[in-house]
C-alpha positions in Angstrom: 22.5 6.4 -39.8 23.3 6.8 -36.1 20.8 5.8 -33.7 19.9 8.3 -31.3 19.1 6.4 -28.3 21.9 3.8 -26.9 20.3 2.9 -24.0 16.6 1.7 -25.2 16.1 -0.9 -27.4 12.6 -2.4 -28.6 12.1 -5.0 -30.8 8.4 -5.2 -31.5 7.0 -8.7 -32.1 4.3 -9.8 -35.0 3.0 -11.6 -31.8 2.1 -8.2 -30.1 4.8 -8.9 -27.0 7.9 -7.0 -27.3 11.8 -7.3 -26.0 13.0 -4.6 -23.9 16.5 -4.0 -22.7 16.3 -3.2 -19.1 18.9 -0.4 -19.4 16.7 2.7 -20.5 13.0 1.6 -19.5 10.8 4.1 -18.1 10.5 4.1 -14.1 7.5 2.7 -12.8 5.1 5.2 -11.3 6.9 8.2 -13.5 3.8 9.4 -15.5 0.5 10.3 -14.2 -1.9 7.5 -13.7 -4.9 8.0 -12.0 -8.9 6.9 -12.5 -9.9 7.8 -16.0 -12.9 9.5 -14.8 -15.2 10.0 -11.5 -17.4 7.0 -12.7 -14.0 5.1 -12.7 -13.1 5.9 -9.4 -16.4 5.6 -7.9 -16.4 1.6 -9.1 -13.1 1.2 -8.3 -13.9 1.9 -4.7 -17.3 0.4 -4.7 -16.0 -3.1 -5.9 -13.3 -3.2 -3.1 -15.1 -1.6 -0.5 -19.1 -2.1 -0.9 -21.6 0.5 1.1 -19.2 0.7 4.0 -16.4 2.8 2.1 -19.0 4.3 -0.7 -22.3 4.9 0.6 -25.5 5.4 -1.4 -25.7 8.7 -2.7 -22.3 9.8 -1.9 -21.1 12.8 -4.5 -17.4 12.4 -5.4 -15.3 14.9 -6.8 -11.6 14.9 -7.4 -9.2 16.7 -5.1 -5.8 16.6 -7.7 -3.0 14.3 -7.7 0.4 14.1 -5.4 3.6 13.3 -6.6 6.0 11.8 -4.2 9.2 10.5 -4.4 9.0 8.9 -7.9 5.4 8.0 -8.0 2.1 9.6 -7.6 -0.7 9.0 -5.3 -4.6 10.7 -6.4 -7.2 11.8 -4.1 -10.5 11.9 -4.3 -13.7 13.2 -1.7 -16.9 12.1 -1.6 -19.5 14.2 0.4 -21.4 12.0 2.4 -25.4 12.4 2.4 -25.5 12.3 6.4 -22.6 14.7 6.3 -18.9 14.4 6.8 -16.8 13.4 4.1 -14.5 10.5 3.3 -10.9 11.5 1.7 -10.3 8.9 -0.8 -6.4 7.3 -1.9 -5.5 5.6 -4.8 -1.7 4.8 -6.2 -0.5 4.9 -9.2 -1.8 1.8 -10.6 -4.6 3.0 -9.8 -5.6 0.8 -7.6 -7.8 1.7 -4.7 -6.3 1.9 -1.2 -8.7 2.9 1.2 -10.2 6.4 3.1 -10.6 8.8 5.8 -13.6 9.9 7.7 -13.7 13.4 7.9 -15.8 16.1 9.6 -14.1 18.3 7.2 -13.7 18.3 2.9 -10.4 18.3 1.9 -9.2 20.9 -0.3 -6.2 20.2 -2.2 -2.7 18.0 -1.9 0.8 18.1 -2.3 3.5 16.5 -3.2 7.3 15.7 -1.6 11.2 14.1 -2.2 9.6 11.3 0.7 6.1 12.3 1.9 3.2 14.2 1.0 -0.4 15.6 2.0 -4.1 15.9 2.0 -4.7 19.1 2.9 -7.7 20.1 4.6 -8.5 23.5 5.1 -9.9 24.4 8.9 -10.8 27.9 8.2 -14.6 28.2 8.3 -14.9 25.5 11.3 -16.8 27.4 13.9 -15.3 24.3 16.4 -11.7 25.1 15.3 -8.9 24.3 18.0 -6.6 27.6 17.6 -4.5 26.2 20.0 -3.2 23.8 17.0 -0.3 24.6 14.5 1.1 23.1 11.8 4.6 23.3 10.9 4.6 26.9 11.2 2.4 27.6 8.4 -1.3 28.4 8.7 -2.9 27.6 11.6 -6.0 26.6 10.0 -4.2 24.2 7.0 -4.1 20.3 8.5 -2.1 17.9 6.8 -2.9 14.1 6.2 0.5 12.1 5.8 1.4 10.1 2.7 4.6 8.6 2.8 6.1 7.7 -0.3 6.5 3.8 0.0 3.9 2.4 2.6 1.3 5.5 1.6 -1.3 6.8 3.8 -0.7 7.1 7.7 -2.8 4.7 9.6 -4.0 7.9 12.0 -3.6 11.4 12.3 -5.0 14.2 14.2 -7.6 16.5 13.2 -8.6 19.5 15.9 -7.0 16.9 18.7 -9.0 14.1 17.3 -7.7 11.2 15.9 -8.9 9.8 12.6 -8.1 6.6 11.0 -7.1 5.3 7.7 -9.4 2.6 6.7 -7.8 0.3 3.9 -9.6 -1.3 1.3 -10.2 -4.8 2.3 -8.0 -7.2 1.2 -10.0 -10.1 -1.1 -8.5 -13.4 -1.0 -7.1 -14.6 -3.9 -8.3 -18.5 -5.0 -6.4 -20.0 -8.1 -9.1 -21.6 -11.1 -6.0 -23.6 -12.0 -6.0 -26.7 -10.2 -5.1 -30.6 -11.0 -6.9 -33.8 -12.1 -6.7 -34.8 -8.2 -7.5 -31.4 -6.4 -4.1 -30.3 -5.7 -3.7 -26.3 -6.0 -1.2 -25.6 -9.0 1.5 -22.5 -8.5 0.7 -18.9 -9.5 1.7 -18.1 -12.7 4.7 -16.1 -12.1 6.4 -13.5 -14.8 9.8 -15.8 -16.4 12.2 -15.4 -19.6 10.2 -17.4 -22.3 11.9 -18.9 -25.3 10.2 -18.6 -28.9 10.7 -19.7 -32.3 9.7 -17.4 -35.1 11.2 -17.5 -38.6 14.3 -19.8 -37.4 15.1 -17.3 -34.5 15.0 -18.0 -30.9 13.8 -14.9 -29.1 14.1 -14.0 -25.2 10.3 -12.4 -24.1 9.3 -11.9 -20.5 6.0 -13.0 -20.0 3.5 -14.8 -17.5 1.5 -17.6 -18.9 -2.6 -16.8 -18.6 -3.6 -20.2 -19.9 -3.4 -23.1 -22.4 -5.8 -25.0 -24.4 -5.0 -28.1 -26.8 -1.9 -27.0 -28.4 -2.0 -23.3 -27.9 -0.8 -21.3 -24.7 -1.2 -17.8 -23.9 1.2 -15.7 -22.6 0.8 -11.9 -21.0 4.0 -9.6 -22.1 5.7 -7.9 -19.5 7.2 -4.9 -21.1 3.7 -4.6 -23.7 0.7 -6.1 -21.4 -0.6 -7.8 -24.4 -2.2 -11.2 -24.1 -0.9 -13.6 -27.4 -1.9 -17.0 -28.1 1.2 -19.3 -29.2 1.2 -22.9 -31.2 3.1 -24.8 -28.2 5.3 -25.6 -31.4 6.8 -22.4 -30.9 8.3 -23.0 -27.8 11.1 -24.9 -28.2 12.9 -25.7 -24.9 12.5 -28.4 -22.2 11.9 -26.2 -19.8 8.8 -24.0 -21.2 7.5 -27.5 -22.1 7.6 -28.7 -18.6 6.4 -25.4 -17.4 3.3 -25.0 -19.1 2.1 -28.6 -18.4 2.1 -28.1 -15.1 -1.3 -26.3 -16.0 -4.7 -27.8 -16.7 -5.5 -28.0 -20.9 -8.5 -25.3 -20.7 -11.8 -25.4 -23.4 -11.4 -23.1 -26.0 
């Protein structure tokens, strides 16, 4: 019987990880991936950010999601108890990027081939600035830049007052793996993996999570499963070498 996709190949694994041909594999960032829910969102932003980015009592409601260029970027606004509102961005991961102070709530956002918007809607501002346009369209519509690959715009303006993008601060990252004498071992990075399974020798992308006495786990690439391998089962030099580099964890 004829196949009736060339491209794609998958050969799925007793293991859990999986071999993907390159050729054929969806594009990152092409289906819709935002918070699962407010509560989602609201940790998310919580965790990276603390009080200063989500303050106590703060409502938060979702504005939609934009799609530009080949990924999409999701906005939510959380209606500060003091008043004002804060305009918050997430990617597609989602991960949590950072916000906007705003005197105004944001209303909806669009999408774009290289850039899209919040939009926040001027219209019932007794303080509004008439004297502003925007693009030709409504006088009253303000739009808050996203550019496809570096996301928000640090700053825009706002009734001829600029507001800033605050990012989400950036934790440092400190590696658990380290050696007998103290020296820092290498980030795990992703790499071709050979393994043995019924006489074969298969190719898997994966990144190695840890190892304990004579098991190693390995994180798939193209599946995002975590499987635990006899260190029999790796059969080269090289992924030998590799994983000892790494400290023999308790179980």
């Amino acid at each position: 019987m004829k196949t009736l996709m060339k491209t794609l190949t998958i050969v799925a694994l007793t293991t859990g990880l999986a071999l993907v041909s390159v050729e054929g594999a969806p594009k990152k960032g092409k289906k819709k991936n935002a918070p699962k829910s407010r509560r989602v969102a609201q940790e998310l932003i919580k965790t990276a950010g603390g009080d200063k980015h989500f303050p106590p009592k703060t409502k938060l409601s979702q504005v939609g999601s934009a799609k530009i260029g080949a990924t999409y970027y999701h906005i939510y606004v959380g209606k500060l108890k003091k008043g004002g509102f804060h305009a918050y961005v997430f990617d597609n991961t989602p991960k949590y990027l950072g916000y906007y102070k705003l005197k105004y709530e944001p209303t909806d956002c669009e999408g774009g081939k290289k850039e899209g918007a919040i939009l926040v809607d001027l219209e019932e501002s007794d303080d509004f600035d008439s004297s502003e346009n925007t693009d030709g369209e409504s006088a009253y519509l303000v739009k808050i830049r996203i550019k496809e690959h570096t996301g928000p715009v640090d700053n825009t303006k706002i009734n001829n007052q600029y507001v800033k993008f605050v990012p989400a601060p950036k934790k440092k990252m400190v590696s658990s793996l380290v050696k007998k004498d103290s020296k820092a071992v290498e980030k795990p990075v992703c790499r071709e993996w050979s393994i043995s399974k019924k006489g074969k020798v298969l190719k898997v992308r994966a990144t190695f999570v840890k190892r304990t006495f004579g098991k190693v786990l390995l994180r798939g690439e193209a599946s995002g499963n975590e499987v635990w391998l006899a260190n029999s089962s790796l059969p080269t030099k090289a992924d030998q070498d590799y994983i000892k580099k790494y400290p023999v964890e308790k179980e």
